[in-house]
C-alpha positions in Angstrom: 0.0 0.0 0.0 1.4 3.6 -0.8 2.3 6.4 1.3 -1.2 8.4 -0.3 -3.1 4.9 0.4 -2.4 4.9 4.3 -2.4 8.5 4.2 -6.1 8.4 3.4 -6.9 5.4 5.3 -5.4 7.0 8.2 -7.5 10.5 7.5 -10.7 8.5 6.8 -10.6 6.7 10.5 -10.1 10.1 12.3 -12.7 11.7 10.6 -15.3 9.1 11.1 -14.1 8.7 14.7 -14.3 12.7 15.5 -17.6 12.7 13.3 -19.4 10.8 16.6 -19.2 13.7 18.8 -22.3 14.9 16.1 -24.2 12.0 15.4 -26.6 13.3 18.2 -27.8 15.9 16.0 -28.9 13.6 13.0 -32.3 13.7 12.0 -34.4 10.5 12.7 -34.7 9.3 9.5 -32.8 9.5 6.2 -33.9 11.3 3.1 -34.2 10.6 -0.5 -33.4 13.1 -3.5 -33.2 12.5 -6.9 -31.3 14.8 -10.0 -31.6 14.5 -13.4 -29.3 16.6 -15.8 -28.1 17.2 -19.6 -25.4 18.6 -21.0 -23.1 19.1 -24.5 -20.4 17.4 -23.6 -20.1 15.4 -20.4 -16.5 16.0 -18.6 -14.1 14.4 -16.3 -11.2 16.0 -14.9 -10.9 17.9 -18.3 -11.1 15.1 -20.9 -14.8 14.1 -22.5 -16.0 11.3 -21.8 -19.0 11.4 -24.8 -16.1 11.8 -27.9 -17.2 15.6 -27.4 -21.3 14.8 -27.9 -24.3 15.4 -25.8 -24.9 13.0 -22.5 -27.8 12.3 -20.1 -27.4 11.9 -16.3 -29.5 10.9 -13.2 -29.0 9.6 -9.6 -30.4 9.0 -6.6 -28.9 9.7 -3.2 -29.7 8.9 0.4 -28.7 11.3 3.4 -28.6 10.2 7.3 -27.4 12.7 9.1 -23.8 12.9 8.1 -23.9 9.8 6.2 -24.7 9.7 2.5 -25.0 6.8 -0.4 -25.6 6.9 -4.1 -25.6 5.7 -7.2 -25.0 7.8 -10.8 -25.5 7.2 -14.4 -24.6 8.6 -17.2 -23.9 7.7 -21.1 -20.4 7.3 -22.4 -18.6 7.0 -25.8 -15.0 6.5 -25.8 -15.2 6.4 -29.7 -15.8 2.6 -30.3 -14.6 1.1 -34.1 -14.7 -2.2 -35.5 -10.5 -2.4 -35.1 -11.2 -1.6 -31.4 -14.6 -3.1 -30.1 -13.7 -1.9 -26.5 -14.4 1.8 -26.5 -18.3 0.4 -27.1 -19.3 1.0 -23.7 -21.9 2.6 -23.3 -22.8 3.9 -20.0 -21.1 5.0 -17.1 -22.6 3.9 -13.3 -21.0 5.3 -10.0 -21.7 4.3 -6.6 -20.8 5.7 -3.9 -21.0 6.4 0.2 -19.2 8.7 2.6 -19.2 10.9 5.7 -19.4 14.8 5.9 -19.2 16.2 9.1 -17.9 19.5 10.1 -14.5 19.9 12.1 -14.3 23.7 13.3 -14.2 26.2 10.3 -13.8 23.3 7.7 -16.8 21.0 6.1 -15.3 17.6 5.1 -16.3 14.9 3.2 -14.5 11.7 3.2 -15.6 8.6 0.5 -15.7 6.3 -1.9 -16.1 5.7 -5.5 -16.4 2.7 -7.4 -16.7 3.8 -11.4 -18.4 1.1 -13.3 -19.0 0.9 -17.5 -21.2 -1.4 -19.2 -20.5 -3.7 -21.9 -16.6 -3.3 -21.3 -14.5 -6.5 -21.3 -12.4 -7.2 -18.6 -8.9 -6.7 -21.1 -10.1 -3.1 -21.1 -9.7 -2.7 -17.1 -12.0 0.4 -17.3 -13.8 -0.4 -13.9 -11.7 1.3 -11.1 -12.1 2.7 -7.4 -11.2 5.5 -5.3 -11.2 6.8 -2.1 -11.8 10.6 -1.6 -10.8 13.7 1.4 -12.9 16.8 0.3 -12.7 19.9 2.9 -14.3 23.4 1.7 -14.5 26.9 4.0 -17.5 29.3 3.8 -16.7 33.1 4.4 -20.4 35.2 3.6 -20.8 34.3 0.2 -17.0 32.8 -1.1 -16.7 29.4 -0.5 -12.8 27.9 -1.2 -12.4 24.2 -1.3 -9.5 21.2 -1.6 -9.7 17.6 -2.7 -7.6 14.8 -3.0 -8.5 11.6 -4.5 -6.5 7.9 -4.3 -6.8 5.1 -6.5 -4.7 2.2 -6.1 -5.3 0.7 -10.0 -6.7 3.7 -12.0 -9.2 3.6 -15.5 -7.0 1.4 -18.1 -5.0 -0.6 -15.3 -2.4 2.3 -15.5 -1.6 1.8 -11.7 -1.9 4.2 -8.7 -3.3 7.8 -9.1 -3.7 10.9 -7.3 -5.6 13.8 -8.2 -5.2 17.5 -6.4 -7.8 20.2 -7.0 -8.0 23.8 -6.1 -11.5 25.5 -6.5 -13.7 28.3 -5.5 -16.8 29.5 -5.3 -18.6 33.3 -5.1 -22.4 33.8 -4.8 -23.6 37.2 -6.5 -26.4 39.1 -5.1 -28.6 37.6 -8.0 -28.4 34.3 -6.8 -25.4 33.5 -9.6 -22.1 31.5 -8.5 -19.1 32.0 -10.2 -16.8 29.5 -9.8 -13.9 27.7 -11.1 -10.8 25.0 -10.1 -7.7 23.8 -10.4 -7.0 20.0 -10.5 -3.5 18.1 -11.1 -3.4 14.4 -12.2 -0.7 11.9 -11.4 -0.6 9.0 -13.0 2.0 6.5 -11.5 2.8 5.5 -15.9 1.8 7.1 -18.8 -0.9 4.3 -21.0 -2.3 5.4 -25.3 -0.2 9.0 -24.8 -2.3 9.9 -21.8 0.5 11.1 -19.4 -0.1 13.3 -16.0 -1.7 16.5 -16.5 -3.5 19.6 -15.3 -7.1 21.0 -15.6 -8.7 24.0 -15.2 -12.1 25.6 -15.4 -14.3 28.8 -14.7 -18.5 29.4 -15.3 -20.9 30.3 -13.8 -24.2 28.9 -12.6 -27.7 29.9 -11.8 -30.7 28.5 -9.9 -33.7 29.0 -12.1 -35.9 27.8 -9.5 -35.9 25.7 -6.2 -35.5 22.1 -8.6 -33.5 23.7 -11.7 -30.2 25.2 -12.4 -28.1 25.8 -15.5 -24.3 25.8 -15.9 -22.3 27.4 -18.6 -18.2 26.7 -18.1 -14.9 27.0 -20.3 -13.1 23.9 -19.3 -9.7 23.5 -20.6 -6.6 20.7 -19.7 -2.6 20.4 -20.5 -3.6 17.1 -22.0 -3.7 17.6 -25.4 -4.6 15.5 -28.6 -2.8 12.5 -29.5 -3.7 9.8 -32.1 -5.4 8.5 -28.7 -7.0 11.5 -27.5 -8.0 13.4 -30.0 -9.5 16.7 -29.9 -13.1 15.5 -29.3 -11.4 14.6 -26.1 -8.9 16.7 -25.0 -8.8 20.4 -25.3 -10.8 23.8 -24.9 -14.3 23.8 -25.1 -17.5 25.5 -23.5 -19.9 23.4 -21.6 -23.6 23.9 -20.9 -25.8 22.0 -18.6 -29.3 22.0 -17.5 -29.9 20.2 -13.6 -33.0 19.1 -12.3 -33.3 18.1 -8.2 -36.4 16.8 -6.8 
């Protein structure tokens, strides 16, 4: 196990054993909610995950108190051929569970992932897990975050992986957020010219109503084409989305 692996592990145990001294204040029972989203192009740490086209998402999650569980869909396209029948998956299913308590100033969220795709044979090695340390700091309306996230045998068997983000957040007056992040990816070897690289990304989002909210962001990563990754998956591009919560 690396030094990141028992770094986390080691994080995850004092969180959930300081995260007792609230469990008091949990409500009785859990809650349910739903979302439902489209948008032009769906991302992941800066590369598309659609070949650059249009996906549809939903999930469901289930809050206790500090406790959470999930699951999440979406529709992939990694740009299937006939001279490489692997990239035909077709969707994408997360699930996942954590903790988020609150330790003084700081709102944490410690998890899991474990990233699923349908119809993708096991010589692929697309399935994957990771284990996750969010913390984020509200001041009025800015909101400044940092996340780290572990994987111990990342998408396309490409070994360990770490990714570092940077982000923040600023609520107008209107009810519009700006906000935008930094992120770093370190791949422990390099696997079809995808190497370690950085991401970055600015919009700005705004709550229609109580259930719906759009997103319009410039999203932009170090990664760029190769005869792997070409430019329907890595490089500049504007993003739009449309989220419904219910």
């Amino acid at each position: 196990m690396s030094k990141h692996a028992l770094w986390l592990c080691a994080a995850s145990a004092f969180t959930l054993m300081t995260s007792q001294a609230w469990a008091d204040d949990a409500p009785a029972g859990p809650t349910v909610a739903f979302n439902a989203a489209i948008t032009n192009d769906y991302l992941f740490r800066g590369l598309s995950q659609t070949s650059g086209k249009s996906a549809a998402q939903g999930g469901v999650d289930v809050t206790a108190g500090m406790f959470y569980a999930g699951t999440w869909l979406s529709n992939v396209d990694f740009g299937a051929t006939a001279s490489d029948p692997q990239n035909k998956t077709s969707i994408e299913y997360d699930l996942y569970a954590g903790v988020r308590p609150v330790l003084g100033p700081l709102n944490l969220d410690v998890g899991v992932i474990r990233y699923g795709y349908t119809d993708s044979p096991k010589a692929a090695h697309y399935d994957y897990w990771e284990g996750k340390i969010l913390a984020s700091h509200t001041m009025g309306p800015a909101t400044i975050g940092a996340a780290f996230y572990y994987s111990p045998e990342f998408f396309g068997k490409v070994g360990d992986a770490e990714y570092y983000e940077l982000n923040g957040a600023y609520t107008l007056s209107n009810k519009a957020t700006i906000s935008g992040a930094f992120g770093y990816q370190d791949l422990q070897k390099s696997k079809a010219g995808i190497s370690n690289y950085s991401t970055w990304n600015i919009g700005v989002g705004y709550p229609v109503t109580d259930h719906i909210a759009v997103d319009l962001r410039y999203v932009d990563t170090s990664q760029k084409a190769t005869r792997f990754y070409t430019k329907t998956f890595a490089g500049d591009r504007i993003v739009g989305t449309l989220k419904v919560t219910f």
